[in-house]
Every structure is written in structure tokens, then in C-alpha cells.
C-alpha positions as CSV (number, residue, x, y, z in Angstrom):
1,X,-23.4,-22.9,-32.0
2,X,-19.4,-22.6,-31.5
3,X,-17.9,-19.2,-30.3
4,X,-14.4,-18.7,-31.0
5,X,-12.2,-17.3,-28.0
6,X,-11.3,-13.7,-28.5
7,X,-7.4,-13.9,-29.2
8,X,-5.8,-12.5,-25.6
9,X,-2.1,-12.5,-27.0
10,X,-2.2,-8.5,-27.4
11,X,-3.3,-8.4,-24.0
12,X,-0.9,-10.9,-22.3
13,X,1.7,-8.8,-24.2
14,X,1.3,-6.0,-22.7
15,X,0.9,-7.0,-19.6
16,X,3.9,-8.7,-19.9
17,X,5.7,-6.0,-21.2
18,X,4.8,-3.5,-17.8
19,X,5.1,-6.5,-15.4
20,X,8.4,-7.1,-16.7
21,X,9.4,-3.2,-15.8
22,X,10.8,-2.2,-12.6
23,X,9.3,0.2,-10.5
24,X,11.6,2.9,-11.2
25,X,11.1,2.4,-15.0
26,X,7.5,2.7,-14.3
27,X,7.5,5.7,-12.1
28,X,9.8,6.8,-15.6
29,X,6.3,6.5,-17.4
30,X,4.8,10.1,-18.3
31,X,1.0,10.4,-17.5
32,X,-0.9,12.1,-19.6
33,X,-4.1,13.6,-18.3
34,X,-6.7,15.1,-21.1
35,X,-6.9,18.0,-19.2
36,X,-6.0,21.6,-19.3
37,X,-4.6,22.6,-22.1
38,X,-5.1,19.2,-23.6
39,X,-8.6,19.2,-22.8
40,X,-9.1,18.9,-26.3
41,X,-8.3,14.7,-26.2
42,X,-10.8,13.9,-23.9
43,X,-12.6,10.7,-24.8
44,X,-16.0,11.0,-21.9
45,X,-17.6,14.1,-23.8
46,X,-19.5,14.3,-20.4
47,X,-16.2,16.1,-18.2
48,X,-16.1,18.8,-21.1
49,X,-16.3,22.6,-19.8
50,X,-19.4,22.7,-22.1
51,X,-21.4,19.9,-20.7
52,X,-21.1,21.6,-16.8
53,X,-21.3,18.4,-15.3
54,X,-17.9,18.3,-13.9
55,X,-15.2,20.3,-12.2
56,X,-11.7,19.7,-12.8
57,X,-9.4,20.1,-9.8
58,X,-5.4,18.2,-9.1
59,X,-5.7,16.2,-5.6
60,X,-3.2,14.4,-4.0
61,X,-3.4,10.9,-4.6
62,X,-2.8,9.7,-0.8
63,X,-6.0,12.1,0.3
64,X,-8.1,10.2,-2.6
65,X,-7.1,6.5,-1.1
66,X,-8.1,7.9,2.2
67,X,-11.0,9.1,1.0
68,X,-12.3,7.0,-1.8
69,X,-14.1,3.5,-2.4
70,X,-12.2,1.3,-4.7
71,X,-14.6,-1.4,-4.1
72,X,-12.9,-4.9,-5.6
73,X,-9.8,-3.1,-7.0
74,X,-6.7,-4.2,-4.6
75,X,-4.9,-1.3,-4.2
76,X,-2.1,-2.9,-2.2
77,X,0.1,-3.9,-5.7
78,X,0.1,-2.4,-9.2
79,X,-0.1,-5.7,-10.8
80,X,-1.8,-8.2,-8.8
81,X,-2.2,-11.5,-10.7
82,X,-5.9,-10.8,-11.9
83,X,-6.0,-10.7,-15.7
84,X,-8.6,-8.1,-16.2
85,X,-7.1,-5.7,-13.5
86,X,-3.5,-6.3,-14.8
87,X,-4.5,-5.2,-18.6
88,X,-6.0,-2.5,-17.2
89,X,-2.8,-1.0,-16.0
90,X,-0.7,-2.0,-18.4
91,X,-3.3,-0.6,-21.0
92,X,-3.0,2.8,-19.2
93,X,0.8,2.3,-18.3
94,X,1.5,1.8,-22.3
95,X,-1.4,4.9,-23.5
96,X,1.0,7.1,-21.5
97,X,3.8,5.7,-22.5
98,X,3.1,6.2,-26.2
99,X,1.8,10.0,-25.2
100,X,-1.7,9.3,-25.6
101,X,-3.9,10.6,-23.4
102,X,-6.3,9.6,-20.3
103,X,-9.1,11.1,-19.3
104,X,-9.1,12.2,-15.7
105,X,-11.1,9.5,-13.3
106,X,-14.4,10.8,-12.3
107,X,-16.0,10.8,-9.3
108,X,-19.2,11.9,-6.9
109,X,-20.2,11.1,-3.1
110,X,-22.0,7.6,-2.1
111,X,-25.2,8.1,-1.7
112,X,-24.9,8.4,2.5
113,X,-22.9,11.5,1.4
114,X,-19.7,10.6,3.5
115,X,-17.7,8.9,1.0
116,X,-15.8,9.4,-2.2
117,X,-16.8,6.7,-5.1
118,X,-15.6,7.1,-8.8
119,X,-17.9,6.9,-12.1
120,X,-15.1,5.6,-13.7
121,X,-11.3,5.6,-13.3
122,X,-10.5,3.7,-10.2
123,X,-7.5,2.1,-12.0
124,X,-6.0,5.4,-12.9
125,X,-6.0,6.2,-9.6
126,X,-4.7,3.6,-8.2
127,X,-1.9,4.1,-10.6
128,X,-1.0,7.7,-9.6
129,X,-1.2,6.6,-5.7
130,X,1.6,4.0,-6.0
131,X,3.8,5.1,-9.0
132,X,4.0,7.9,-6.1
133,X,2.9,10.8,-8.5
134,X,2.8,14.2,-6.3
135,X,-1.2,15.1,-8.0
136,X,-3.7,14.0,-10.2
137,X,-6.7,15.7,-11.9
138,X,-10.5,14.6,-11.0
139,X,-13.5,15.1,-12.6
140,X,-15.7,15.9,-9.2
141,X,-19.7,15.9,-9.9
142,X,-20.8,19.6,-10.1
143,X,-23.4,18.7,-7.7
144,X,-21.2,17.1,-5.1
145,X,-18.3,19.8,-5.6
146,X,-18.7,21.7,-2.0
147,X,-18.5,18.9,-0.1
148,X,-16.0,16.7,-1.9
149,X,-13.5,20.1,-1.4
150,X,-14.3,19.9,2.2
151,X,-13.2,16.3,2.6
152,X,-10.3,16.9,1.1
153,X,-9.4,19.8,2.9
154,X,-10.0,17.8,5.9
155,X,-8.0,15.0,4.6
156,X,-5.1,17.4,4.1
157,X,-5.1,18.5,0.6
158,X,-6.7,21.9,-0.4
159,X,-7.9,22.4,-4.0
């Protein structure tokens, strides 16, 4: 049996479209956080108010790279060569830029307790840490909230 190859000329596209932007152009880009007021676009029913498995606070995106496990994701360049990281960026880069929204990255302590890790969102992080934006919002685990505030307040940032 013969699979066909899934047609990746949507996603070069994009990523050819943001890689061919310059940084300032980027940092031009919107975000959108479904959040707030807009709390109502969230895609992950599981950060809604309702759920109580989350708490929604803005951090600094500095005190989260000093803080957080990115594990393979090379935070040293937005777009680093690697096909599935760059269509991730591009793929948030481009939701923002058509004012649809992203769901806040979510996150809890390792299971040492004495680091950061995300659930999910490591991208739109990285993102918001070197497009230079001044806060973000995170979905901290309800159960690890007390002690994620305090490494961030010890990082720096209060929230």
C-alpha cells in the first residue's frame, strides 16, 4: 500500500511569507491572547474560568525564559531552519495577524517542583520573548499557582 505525501505548499507558504518579514514588521504583528475580555475564543476548554483548573495571570516574558523548560525548542532565533518549529511560528505569527486568536500557553512545575514547564505553548512564548512584547498571559495550574507567583516574584516580575 502507497501513501500519498500530505501537500506541504500551504505550509512552506507561510513560512515563507514571515521568514521573508523583517523584524520590525514582525514586532508590527498584533497578538491576540483569548483572554480577558476575549475569553470567549478560547480553543483548550480546560483554561476556562468554569473548569478551575487554571489561573490567568500577564508575566514578563524575560522572567518566563529564565524560569521555564523549553526542552528541544531553540529559543536563540524565531525561525530557525527546522520545518516543524518554523510553521509553528509562522502559523501563530499569521493567526494574529488575521486577528484570530491564541490561547494563552499553559503551564505547571516539573515534577522536582523547582522549575517552570508548559502543557502546551512553548512556541507562543518563545514568540512574545523575542518579538520583545512587554507581557504575556499564562495559564498557571491551579495547583501549582503559590509557588509559580513566588518564582516569579523572585525572578523579578510580580503578578
Amino acid at each position: 500500500m502507497e501513501f500519498e505525501k500530505a501537500d506541504n505548499t500551504i505550509h512552506d507558504d507561510l513560512i515563507v511569507k514571515y521568514t521573508g518579514k523583517s523584524i520590525e514588521e514582525l514586532k508590527s504583528i498584533i497578538p491576540k491572547w483569548a483572554w480577558g475580555r476575549n475569553k470567549s475564543k478560547l480553543l483548550d476548554i480546560s483554561q476556562s474560568v468554569k473548569e478551575g483548573r487554571y489561573a490567568v495571570k500577564l508575566v514578563a516574558p524575560l522572567s518566563l525564559m529564565k524560569l521555564a523548560d523549553f526542552y528541544e525548542v531553540d529559543c536563540s532565533s524565531l525561525f530557525t531552519g527546522e520545518k516543524l518549529n518554523d510553521f509553528r511560528i509562522a502559523r501563530i505569527l499569521d493567526r494574529w495577524e488575521n486577528k484570530q486568536f491564541v490561547d494563552p500557553p499553559s503551564i505547571n512545575l516539573s515534577n522536582n517542583r523547582k522549575q517552570i514547564v508548559f502543557q502546551d505553548g512553548r512556541h507562543r512564548a518563545k514568540i512574545s520573548f523575542l518579538l520583545e512584547y512587554k507581557e504575556i498571559p499564562l495559564a498557571i495550574d491551579i495547583d501549582d499557582l503559590q509557588e509559580i507567583v513566588v518564582l516569579f516574584k523572585l525572578a523579578g516580575t510580580i503578578i
